[in-house]
C-alpha beads as a LAMMPS data file, in Angstrom:
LAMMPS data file: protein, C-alpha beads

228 atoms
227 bonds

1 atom types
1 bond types

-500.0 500.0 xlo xhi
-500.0 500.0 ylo yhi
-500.0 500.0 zlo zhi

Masses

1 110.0

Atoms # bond

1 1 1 -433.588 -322.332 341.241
2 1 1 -435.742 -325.427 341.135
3 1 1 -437.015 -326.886 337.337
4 1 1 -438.301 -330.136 336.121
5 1 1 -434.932 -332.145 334.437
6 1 1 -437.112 -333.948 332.308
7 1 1 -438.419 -330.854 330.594
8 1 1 -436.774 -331.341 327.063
9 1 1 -437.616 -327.690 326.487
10 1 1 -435.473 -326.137 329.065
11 1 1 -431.529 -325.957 329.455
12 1 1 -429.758 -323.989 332.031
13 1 1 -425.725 -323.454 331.876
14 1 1 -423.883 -321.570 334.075
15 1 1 -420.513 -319.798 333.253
16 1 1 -418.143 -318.726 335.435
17 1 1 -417.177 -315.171 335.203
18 1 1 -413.381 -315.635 335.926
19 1 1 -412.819 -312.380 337.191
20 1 1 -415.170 -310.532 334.507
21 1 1 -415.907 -307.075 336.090
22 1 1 -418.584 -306.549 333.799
23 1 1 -421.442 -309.232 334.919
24 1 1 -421.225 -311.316 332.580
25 1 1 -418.451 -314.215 331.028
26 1 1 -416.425 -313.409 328.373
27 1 1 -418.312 -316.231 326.688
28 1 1 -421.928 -314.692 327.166
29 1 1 -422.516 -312.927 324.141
30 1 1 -421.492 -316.181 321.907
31 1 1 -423.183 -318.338 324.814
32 1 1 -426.592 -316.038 323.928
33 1 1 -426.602 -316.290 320.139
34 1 1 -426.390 -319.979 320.089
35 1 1 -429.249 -320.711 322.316
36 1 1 -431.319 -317.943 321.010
37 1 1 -431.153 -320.500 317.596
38 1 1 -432.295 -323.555 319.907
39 1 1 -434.879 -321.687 322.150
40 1 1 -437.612 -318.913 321.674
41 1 1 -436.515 -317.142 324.932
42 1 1 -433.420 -317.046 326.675
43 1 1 -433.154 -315.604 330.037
44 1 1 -429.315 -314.274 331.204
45 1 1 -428.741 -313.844 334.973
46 1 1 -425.986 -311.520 336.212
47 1 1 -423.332 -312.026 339.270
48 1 1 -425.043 -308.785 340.393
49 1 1 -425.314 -305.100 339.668
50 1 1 -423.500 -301.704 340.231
51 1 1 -421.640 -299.453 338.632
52 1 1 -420.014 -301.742 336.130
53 1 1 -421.522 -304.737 336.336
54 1 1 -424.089 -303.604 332.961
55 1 1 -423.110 -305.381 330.369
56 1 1 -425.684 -307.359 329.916
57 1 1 -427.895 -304.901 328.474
58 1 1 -425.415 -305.085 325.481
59 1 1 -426.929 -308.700 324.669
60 1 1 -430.560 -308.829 325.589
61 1 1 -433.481 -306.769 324.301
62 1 1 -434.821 -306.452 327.725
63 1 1 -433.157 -306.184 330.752
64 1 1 -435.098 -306.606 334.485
65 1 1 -433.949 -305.774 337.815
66 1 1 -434.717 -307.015 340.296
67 1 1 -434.805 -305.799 344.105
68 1 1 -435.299 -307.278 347.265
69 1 1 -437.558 -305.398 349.643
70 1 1 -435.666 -303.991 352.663
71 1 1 -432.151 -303.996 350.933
72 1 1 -431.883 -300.411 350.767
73 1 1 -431.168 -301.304 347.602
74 1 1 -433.204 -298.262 345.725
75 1 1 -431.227 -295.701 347.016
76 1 1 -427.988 -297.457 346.000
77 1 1 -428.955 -297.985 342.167
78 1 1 -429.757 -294.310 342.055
79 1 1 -426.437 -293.000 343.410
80 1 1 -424.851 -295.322 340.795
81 1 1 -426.550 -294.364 337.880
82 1 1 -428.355 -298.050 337.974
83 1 1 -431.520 -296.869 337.014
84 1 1 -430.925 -295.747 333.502
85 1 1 -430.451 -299.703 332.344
86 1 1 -433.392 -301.645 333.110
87 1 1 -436.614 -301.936 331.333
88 1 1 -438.552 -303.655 333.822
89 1 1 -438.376 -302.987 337.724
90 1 1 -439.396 -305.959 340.041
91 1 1 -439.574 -305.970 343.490
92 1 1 -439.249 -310.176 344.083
93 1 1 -440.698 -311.431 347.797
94 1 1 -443.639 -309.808 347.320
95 1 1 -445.095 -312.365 350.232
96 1 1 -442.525 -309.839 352.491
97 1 1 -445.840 -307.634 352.310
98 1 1 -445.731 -304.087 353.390
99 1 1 -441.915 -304.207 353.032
100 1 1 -442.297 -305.508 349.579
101 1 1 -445.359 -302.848 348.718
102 1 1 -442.957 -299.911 350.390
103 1 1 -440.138 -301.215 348.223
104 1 1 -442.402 -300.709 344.978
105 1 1 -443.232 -297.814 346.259
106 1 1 -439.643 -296.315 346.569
107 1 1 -438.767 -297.334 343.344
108 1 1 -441.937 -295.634 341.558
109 1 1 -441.284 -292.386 343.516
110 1 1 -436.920 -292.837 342.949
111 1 1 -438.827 -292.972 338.946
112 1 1 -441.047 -289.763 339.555
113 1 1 -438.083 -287.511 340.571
114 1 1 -435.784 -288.643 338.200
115 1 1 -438.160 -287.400 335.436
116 1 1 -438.854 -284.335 336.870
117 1 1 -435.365 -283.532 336.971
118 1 1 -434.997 -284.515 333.323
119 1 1 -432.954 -288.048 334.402
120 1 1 -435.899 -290.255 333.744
121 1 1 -437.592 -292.172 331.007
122 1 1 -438.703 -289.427 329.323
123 1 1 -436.572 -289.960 326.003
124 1 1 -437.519 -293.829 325.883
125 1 1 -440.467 -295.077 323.458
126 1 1 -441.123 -297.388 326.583
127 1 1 -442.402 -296.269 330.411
128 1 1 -440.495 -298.275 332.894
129 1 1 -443.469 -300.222 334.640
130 1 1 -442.668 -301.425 338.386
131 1 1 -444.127 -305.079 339.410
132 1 1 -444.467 -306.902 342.396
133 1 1 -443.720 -310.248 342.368
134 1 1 -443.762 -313.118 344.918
135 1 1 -441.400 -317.119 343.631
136 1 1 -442.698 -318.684 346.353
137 1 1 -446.114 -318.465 346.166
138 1 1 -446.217 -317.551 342.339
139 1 1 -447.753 -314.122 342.672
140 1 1 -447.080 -311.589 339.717
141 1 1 -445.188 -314.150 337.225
142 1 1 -447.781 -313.796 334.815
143 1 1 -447.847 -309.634 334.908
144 1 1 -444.204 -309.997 334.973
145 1 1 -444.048 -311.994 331.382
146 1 1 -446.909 -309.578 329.909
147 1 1 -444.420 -307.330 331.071
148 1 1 -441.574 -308.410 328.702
149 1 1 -443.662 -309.072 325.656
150 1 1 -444.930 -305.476 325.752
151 1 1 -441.336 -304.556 325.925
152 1 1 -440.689 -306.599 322.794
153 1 1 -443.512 -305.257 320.969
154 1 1 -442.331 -301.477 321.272
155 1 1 -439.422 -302.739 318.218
156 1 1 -440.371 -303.091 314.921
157 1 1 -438.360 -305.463 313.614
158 1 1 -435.817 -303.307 312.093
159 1 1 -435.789 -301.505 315.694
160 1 1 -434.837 -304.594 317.074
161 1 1 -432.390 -305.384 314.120
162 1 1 -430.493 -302.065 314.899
163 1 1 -430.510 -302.430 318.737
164 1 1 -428.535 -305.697 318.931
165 1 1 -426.434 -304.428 316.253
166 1 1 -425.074 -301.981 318.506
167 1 1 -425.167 -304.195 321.619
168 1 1 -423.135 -306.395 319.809
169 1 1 -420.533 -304.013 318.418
170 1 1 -420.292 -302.929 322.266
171 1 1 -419.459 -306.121 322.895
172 1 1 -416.798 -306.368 320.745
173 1 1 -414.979 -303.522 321.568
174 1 1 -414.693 -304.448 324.721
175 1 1 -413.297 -307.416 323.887
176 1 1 -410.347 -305.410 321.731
177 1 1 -410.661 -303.034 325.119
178 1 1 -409.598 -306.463 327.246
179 1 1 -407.512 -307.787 324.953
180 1 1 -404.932 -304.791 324.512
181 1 1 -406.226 -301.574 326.543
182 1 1 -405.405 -298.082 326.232
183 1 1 -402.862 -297.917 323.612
184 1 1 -405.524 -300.231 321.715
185 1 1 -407.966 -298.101 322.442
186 1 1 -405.938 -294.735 321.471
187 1 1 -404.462 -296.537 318.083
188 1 1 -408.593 -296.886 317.307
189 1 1 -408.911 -293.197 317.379
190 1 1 -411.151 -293.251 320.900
191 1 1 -414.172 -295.408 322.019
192 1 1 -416.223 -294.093 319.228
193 1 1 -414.655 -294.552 316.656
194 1 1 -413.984 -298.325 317.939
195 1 1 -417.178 -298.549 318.261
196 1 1 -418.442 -297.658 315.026
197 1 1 -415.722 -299.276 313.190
198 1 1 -417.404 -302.720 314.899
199 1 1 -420.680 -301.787 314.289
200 1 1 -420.106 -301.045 310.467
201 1 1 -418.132 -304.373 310.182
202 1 1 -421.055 -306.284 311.739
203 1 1 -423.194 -305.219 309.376
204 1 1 -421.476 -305.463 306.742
205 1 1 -420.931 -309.479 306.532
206 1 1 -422.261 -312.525 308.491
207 1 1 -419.765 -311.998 311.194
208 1 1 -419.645 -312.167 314.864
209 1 1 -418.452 -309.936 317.812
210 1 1 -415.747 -312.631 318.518
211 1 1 -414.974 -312.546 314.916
212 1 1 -414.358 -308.805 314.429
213 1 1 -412.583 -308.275 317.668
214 1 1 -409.857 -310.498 316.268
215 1 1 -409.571 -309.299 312.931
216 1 1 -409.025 -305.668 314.435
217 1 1 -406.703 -307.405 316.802
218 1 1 -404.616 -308.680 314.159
219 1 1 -404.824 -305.073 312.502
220 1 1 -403.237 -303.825 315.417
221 1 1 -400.573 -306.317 315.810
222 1 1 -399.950 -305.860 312.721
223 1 1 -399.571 -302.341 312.810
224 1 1 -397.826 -302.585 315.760
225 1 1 -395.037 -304.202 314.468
226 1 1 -394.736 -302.477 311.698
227 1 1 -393.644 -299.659 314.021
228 1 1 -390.651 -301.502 315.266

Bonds

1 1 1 2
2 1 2 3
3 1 3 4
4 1 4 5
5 1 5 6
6 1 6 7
7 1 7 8
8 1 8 9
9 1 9 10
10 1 10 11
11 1 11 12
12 1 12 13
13 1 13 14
14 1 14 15
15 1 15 16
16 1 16 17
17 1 17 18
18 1 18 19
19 1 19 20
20 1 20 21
21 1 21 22
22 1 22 23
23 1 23 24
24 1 24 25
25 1 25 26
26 1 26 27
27 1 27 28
28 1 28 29
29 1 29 30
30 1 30 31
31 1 31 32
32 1 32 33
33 1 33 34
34 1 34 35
35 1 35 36
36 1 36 37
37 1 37 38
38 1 38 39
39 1 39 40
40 1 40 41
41 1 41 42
42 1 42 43
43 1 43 44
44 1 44 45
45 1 45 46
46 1 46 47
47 1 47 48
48 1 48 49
49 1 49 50
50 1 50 51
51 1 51 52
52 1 52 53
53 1 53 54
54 1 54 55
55 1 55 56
56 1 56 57
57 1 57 58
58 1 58 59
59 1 59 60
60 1 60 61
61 1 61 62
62 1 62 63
63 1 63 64
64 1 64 65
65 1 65 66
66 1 66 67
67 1 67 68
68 1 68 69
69 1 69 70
70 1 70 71
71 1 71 72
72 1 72 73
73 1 73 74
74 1 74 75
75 1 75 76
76 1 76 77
77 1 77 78
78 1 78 79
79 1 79 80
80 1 80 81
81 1 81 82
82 1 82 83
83 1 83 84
84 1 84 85
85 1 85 86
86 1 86 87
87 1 87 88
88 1 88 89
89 1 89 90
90 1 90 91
91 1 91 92
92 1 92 93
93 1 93 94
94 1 94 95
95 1 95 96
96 1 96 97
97 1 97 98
98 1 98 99
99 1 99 100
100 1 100 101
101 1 101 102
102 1 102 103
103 1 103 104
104 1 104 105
105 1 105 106
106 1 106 107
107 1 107 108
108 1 108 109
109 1 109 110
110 1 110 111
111 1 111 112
112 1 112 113
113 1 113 114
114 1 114 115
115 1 115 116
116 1 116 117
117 1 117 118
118 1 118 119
119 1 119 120
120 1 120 121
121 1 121 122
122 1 122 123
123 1 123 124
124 1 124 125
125 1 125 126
126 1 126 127
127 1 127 128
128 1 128 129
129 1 129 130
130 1 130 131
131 1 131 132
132 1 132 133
133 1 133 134
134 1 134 135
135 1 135 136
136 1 136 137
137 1 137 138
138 1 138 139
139 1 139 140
140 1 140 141
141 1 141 142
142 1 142 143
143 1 143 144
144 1 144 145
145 1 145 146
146 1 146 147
147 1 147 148
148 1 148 149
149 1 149 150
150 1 150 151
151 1 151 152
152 1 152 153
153 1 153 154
154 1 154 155
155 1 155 156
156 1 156 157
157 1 157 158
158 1 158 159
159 1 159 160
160 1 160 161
161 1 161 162
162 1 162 163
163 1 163 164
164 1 164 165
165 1 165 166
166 1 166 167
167 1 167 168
168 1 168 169
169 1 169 170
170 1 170 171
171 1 171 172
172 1 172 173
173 1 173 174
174 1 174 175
175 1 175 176
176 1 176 177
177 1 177 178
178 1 178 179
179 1 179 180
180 1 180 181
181 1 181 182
182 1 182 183
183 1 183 184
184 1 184 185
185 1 185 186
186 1 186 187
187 1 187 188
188 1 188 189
189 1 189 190
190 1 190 191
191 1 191 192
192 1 192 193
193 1 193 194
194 1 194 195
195 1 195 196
196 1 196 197
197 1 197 198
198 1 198 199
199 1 199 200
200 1 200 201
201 1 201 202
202 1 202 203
203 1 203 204
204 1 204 205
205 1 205 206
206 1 206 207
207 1 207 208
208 1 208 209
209 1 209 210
210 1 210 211
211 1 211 212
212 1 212 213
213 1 213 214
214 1 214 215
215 1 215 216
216 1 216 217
217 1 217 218
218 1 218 219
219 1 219 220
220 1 220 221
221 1 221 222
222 1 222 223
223 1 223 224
224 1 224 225
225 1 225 226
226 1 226 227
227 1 227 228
C-alpha cells in the first residue's frame, strides 16, 4: 500500500495478530474506538477470510470483501458460509478484464441463487451491490466509496447506535471466551446469555468491551473460588 507520509490526515498501524484465529488482534476493537475519535473514517484490513476469520464485522458498520478474479475464490466463500458477512462485494484488478468481469459475474449469480433458495439478502434493509474495481489504474474507487456511504445511510442513528452495541458485546464475550473457555462459557449459562449479559452492561454505563470482559472475569474467579 503506497500513501503520501506527509499527509497529516492519514495514519496507518498495523497489529500483529499473534496467533488470533479470528482476523483480527486482540487489540482491534480498542485499536478502532480510539481512532474513530481522531478520524472520520477508519478502514480495518483482515489477515484474510474463511470460516472463522469474521470478526471484524463485530467492529465496523460495513464490511467489504474483496476478491481477486481467477482465485476460485467465489465458490470457496459460498461453501463456507462467507457470503452472509459482507455488505459490499468487490472484485479488485478490474484491469484483469474479462477475468475480472467473469469474476463479478460469478459473484452476482453465487447472489441470485442464494436468494432463491431463501440464503440470500432477502431479510437485510440493504441489497448487496457487486463493484468492479481496478488500484492500479484507479477505476471504480469512486463507485466503491458511494458504495459505503449508501451503506451508512440505511442506519438511522439509533440503528447504528444498536448495531455496534451488539458488535461490541460480541467482542467481549469472546474475550471472556479466550480468557477462560468452556467452563467460562457454561458458568455464563451458554453464549447467549454471555452475550446479553455484555450487551446490557454496555449499555448500561460508559464502559468498554475490555472493561466488561474483566469485571465478569473477576466474577468468575471469584466465584470460582468460592467453590473450593
Amino acid at each position: 500500500m503506497s500513501f503520501d507520509p506527509e499527509d497529516g490526515g492519514l495514519f496507518v498501524r498495523s497489529l500483529a495478530t499473534a496467533g488470533e484465529a479470528g482476523g483480527l488482534a486482540y487489540a482491534a476493537n480498542a485499536a478502532i474506538a480510539v481512532l474513530a475519535t481522531a478520524f472520520d473514517r477508519v478502514i480495518v484490513e483482515t489477515t484474510g477470510v474463511g470460516q472463522t476469520e469474521t470478526d471484524v464485522e463485530h467492529v465496523v458498520d460495513t464490511v467489504c470483501l474483496v476478491i481477486q478474479p481467477g482465485s476460485g475464490d467465489v465458490l470457496q466463500f459460498i461453501k463456507a458460509g462467507i457470503m452472509e458477512i459482507p455488505d459490499v462485494l468487490v472484485v479488485n484488478k478490474g484491469d484483469h478484464g474479462r477475468l475480472a468481469q467473469r469474476a463479478a459475474a460469478d459473484l452476482t449469480g453465487a447472489l441470485d441463487r442464494l436468494r432463491h433458495a431463501g440464503l440470500g439478502d432477502e431479510a437485510r434493509i440493504w441489497t448487496l451491490p457487486v463493484l468492479v474495481t481496478s488500484a492500479r489504474d484507479s477505476v471504480g474507487i469512486c463507485e466503491l466509496i458511494d458504495a459505503f456511504e449508501e451503506h451508512r445511510r440505511v442506519f438511522s442513528a439509533q440503528g447504528l447506535t444498536e448495531k455496534r452495541q451488539r458488535g461490541a458485546a460480541t467482542w467481549a464475550a469472546a474475550l471472556f471466551m479466550r480468557m477462560h473457555g468452556e467452563h467460562g462459557l457454561r458458568w455464563c449459562g451458554g453464549r447467549a446469555q454471555l452475550v446479553a449479559r455484555m450487551l446490557r452492561e454496555l449499555g448500561a454505563g460508559p464502559v468498554t468491551p475490555v472493561g466488561v470482559a474483566s469485571a465478569l472475569s473477576q466474577a468468575y474467579l471469584r466465584s470460582i473460588a468460592g467453590m473450593g
